[in-house]
C-alpha positions as CSV (number, residue, x, y, z in Angstrom):
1,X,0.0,0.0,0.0
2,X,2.2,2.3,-1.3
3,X,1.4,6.6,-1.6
4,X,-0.6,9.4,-3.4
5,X,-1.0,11.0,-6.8
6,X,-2.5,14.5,-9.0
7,X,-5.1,16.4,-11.1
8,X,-5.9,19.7,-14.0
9,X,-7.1,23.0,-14.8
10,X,-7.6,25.6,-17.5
11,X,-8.5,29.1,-16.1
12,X,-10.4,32.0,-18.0
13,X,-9.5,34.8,-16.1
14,X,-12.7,36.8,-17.2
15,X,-11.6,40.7,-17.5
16,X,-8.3,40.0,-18.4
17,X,-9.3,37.2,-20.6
18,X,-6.1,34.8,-19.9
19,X,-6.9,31.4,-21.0
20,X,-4.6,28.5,-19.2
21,X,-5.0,25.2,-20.4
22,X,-2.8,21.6,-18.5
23,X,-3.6,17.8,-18.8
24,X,-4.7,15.1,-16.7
25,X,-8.4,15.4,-15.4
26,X,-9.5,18.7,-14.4
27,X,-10.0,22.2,-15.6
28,X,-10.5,25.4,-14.5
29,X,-12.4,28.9,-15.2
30,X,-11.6,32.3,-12.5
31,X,-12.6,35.7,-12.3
32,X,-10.1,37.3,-10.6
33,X,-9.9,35.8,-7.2
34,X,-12.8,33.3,-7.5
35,X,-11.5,29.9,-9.4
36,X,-13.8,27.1,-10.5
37,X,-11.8,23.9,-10.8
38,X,-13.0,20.8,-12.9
39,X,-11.3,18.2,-10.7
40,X,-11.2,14.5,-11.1
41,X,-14.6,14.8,-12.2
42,X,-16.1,17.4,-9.4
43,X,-16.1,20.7,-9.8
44,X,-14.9,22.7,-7.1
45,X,-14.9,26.3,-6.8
46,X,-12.5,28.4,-4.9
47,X,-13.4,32.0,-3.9
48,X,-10.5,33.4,-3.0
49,X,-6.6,32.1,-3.0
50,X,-6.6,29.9,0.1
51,X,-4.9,31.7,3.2
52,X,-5.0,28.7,5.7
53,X,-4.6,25.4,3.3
54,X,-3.9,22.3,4.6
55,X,-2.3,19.4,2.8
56,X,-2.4,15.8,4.0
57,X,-0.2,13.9,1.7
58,X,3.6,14.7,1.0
59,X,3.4,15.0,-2.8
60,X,1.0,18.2,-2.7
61,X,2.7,19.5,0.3
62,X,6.2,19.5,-1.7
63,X,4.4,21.4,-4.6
64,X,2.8,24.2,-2.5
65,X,6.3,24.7,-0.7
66,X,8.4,24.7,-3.7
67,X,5.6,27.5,-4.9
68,X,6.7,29.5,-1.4
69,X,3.8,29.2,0.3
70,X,4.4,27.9,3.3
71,X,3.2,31.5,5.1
72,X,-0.6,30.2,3.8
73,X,-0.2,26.2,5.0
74,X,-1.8,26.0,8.0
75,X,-0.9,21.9,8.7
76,X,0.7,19.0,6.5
77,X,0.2,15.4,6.9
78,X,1.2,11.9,5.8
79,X,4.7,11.5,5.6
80,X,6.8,9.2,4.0
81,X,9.9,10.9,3.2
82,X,12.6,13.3,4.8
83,X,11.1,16.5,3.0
84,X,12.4,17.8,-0.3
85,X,16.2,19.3,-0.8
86,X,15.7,23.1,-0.7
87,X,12.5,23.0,1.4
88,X,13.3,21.8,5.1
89,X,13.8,25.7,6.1
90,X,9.6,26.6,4.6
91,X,8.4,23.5,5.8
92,X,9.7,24.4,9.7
93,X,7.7,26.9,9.8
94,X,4.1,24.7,9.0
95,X,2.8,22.9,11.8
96,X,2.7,19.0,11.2
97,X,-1.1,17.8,12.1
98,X,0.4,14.0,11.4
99,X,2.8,12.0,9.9
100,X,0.5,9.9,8.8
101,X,-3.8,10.2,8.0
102,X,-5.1,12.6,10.3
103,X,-8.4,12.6,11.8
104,X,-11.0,14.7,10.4
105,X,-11.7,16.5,13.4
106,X,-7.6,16.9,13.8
107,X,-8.0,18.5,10.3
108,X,-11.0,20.6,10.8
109,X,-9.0,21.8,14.1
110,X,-6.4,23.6,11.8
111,X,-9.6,25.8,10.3
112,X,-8.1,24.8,7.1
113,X,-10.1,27.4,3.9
114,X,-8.9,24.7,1.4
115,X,-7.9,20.9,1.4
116,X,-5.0,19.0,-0.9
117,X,-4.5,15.2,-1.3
118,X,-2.6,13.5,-3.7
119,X,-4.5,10.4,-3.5
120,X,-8.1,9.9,-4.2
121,X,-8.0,7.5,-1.5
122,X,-7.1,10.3,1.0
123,X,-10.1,11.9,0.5
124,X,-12.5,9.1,0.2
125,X,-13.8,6.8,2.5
126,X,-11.8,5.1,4.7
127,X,-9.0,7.8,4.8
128,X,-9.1,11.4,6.5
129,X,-12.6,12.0,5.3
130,X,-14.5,12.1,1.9
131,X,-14.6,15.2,-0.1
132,X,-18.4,15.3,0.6
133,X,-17.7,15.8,4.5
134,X,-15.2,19.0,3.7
135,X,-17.4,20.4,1.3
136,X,-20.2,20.1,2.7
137,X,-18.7,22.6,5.3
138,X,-17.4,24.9,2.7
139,X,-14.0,23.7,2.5
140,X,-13.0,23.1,-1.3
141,X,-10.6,20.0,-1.5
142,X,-8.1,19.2,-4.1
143,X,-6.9,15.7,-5.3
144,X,-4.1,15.5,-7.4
145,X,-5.4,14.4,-11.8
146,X,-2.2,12.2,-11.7
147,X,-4.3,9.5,-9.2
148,X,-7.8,10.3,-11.5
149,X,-6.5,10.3,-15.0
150,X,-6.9,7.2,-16.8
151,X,-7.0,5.3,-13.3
152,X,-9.4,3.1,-11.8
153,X,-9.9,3.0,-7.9
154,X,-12.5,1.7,-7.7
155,X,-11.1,-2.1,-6.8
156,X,-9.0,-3.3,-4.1
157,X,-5.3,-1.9,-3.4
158,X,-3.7,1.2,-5.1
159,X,-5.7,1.0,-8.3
160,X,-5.3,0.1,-11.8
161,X,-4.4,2.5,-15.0
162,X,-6.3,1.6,-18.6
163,X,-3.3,4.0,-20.1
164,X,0.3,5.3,-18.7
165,X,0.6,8.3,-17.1
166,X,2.6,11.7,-18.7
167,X,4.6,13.7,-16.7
168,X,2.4,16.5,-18.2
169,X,-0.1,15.4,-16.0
170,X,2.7,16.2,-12.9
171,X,2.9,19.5,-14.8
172,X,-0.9,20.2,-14.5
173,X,-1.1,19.6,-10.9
174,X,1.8,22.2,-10.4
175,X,0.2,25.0,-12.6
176,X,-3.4,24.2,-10.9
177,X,-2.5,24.8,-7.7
178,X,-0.3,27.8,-8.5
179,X,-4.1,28.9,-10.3
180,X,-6.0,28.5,-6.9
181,X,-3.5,30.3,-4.9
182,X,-2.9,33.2,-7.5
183,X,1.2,32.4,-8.2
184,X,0.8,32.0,-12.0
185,X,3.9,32.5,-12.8
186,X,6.1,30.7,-10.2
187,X,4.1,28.0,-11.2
188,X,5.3,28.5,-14.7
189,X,8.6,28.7,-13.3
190,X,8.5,25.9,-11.7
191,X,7.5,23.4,-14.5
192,X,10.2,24.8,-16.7
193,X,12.6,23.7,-14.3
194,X,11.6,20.6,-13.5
195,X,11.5,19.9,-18.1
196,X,15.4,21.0,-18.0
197,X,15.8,18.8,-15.3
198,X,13.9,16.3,-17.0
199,X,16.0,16.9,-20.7
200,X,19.2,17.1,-18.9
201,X,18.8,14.1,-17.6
202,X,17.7,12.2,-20.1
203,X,20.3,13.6,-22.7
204,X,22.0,10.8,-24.7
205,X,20.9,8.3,-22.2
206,X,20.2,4.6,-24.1
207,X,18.7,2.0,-22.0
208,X,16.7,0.1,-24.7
209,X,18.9,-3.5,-23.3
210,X,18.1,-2.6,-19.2
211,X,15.4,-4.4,-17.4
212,X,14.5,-3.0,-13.9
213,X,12.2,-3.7,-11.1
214,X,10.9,-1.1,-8.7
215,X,10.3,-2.3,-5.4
216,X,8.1,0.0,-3.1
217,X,7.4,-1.7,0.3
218,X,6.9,-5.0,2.5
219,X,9.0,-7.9,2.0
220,X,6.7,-10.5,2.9
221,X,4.3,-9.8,0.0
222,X,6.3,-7.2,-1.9
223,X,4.9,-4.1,-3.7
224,X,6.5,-3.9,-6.9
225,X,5.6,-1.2,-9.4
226,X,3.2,-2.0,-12.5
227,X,3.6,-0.7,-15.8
228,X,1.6,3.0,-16.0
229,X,2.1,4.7,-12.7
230,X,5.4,6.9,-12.2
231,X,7.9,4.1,-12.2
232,X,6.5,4.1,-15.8
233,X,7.8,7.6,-16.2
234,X,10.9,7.0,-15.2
235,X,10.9,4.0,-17.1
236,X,9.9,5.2,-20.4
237,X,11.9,8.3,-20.2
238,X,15.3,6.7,-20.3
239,X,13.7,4.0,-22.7
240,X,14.2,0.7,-20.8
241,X,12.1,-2.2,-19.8
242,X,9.5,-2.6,-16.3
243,X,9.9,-6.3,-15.7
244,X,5.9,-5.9,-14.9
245,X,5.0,-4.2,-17.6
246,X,2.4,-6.7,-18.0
247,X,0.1,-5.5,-15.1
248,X,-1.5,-2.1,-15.0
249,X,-1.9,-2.4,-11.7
250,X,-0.5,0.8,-9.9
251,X,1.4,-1.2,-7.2
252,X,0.4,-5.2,-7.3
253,X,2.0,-7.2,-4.8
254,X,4.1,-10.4,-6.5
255,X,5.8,-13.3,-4.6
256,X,9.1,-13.1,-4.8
257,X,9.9,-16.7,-6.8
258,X,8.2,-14.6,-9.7
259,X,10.6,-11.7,-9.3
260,X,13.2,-14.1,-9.4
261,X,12.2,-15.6,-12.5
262,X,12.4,-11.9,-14.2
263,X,15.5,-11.4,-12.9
264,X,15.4,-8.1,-13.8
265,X,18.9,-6.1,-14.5
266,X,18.4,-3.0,-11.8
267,X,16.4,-3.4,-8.8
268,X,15.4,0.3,-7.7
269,X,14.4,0.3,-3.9
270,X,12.2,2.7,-2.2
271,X,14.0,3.7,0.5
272,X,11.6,4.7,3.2
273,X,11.6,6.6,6.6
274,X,7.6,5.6,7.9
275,X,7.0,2.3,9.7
276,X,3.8,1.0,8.5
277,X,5.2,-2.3,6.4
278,X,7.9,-4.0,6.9
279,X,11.5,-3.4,5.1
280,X,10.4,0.2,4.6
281,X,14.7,1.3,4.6
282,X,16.7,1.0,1.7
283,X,19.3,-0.9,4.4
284,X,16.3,-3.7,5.7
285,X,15.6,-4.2,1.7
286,X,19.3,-4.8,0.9
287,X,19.5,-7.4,4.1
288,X,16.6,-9.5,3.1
289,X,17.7,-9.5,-0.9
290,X,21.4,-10.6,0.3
291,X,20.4,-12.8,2.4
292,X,17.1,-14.6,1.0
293,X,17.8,-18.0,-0.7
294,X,15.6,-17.3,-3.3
295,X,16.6,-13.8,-4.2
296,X,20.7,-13.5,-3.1
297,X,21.1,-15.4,-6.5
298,X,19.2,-12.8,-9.1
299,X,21.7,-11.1,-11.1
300,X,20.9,-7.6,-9.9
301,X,21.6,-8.8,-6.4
302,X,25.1,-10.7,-7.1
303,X,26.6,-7.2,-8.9
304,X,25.0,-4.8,-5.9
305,X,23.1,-3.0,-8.8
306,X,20.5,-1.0,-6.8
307,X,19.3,2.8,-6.7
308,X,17.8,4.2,-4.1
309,X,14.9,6.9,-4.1
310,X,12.6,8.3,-2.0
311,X,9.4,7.3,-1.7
312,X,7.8,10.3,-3.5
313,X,9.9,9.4,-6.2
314,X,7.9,6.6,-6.5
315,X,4.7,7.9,-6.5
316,X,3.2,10.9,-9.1
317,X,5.0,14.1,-7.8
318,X,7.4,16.7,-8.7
319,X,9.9,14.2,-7.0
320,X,9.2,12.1,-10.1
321,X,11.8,14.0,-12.0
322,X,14.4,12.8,-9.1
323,X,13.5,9.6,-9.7
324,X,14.4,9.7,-13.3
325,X,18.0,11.6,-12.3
326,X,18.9,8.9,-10.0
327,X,18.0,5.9,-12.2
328,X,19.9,7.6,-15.0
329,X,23.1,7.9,-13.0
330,X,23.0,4.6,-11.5
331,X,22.4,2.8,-15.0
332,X,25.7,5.4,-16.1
333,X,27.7,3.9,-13.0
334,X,26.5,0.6,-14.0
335,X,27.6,0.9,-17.5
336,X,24.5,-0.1,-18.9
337,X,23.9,3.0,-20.7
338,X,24.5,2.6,-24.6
């Protein structure tokens, strides 16, 4: 049971007539302050840029920080991950409600005059509380496209995607937010860094002959990433080959004689600081590979080819980018890339 992911807007901004259009599953239309936000299939409208938001899952959090606006987060939640490089010094300053799914009445404590999630599972039943429950209290909530578009959660586990997800859809969540809270253009900014970032590191980088394997959590029943969700990104962007392509699920969990039977050429391991499964570490991962009779022999394990990344990373978030740095360099020190 691995993270959270995004969503989309496209905003008419009526007397100065600025039309903004993104991807994934939502748009939006504002008049000055007031935005209306077509989002994962709801519409939500906003009525003025949030002043007291609260986010409850890291991926959204990370975005609204990196956007500077920490001075209008009122709490943050659900933690998986030391925070981003760059942002521990914003983040200090926003009271932490949990490290993990709040309850609603924790939430509701903040006095929060907007609500992000990056999952739809966050904000649905069984999580922190539906979108319903907020709204119905005049809160407008926020889940990121990147968990709605082309993604079915309606079964069992993390969900299942009928098409792979673009990093455009990452994009979208960035400008939508930086819509509801009025910061256009850092928005802006901020996607163009993160597409050099992206370029950069994919710049001459050949991996058409590498197979990997993403493992996310639990070593009893392992997590291992499907073909569509951001491992797919990551994947596709440096042109090599998911060893479970095969499954659209977002995260199924496969028994580890099967793994070894793929015996795939790069293991990257989520490397993990919560405690909810076991082998969350990078370190606990390693040990049980090394020392498991039927993994110490897979090929990946004998020549110590792993990478490490964060758990956002792993999931549908800015930190997605990261991920496909890290994997790039590690296949370069592995001398896999053509």
């Amino acid at each position: 049971m691995p993270l959270a992911r995004p969503a989309r807007a496209a905003v008419l901004l009526a007397a100065g007539s600025l039309l903004l259009t993104g991807c994934g599953d939502s748009k939006a239309t504002a008049t000055k302050a007031a935005v209306t936000l077509d989002n994962c299939g709801r519409e939500v409208r906003v009525q003025a840029a949030p002043r007291h938001a609260v986010s409850l899952n890291q991926g959204t959090t990370e975005i609204l920080l990196s956007l500077g606006l920490a001075d209008r987060l009122a709490g943050t939640a659900t933690w998986t991950d030391p925070v981003m490089k760059g942002l521990a010094k914003a983040n200090a300053k926003v009271p932490r409600i949990s490290d993990n799914n709040p309850s609603f009445e924790r939430v509701l404590d903040a006095d929060p005059d907007f609500v992000a999630a990056s999952f739809v599972s966050t904000l649905g039943k069984g999580g922190v509380a539906t979108r319903e429950q907020f709204e119905k209290l005049g809160v407008p909530t926020y889940v990121s496209p990147s968990d709605c578009a082309g993604k079915d959660n309606s079964g069992g586990g993390d969900g299942a995607r009928d098409k792979a997800l673009g990093i455009d859809t990452i994009y979208g969540e960035v400008r939508d937010l930086a819509t509801v809270f009025g910061v256009q253009e850092r928005g802006d900014k901020l996607v163009t860094s993160l597409q050099r970032r992206m370029a950069r590191a994919t710049r001459g980088v050949d991996a058409s002959d590498v197979t990997l394997l993403y493992w996310f959590a639990n070593s009893e029943s392992p997590y291992m990433a499907g073909c569509c969700g951001a491992p797919g990104i990551i994947t596709r962007a440096l042109g090599a080959k998911n060893v479970f392509d095969d499954t659209h699920e977002e995260w199924p969990q496969i028994n580890w004689e099967t793994v070894a039977e793929r015996d795939p050429d790069v293991l990257v391991i989520g490397d993990l600081t919560r405690k909810s499964q076991t082998a969350e570490s990078a370190a606990k991962k390693i040990a049980f590979l090394e020392s498991d009779p039927v993994t110490r022999n897979m090929d990946a394990v004998r020549h110590k080819r792993y990478v490490l990344l964060s758990g956002q990373a792993m999931n549908p978030t800015i930190r997605t980018v990261e991920g496909v740095e890290k994997v790039a360099a590690g296949l370069r020190e592995f001398g896999l890339v053509k």
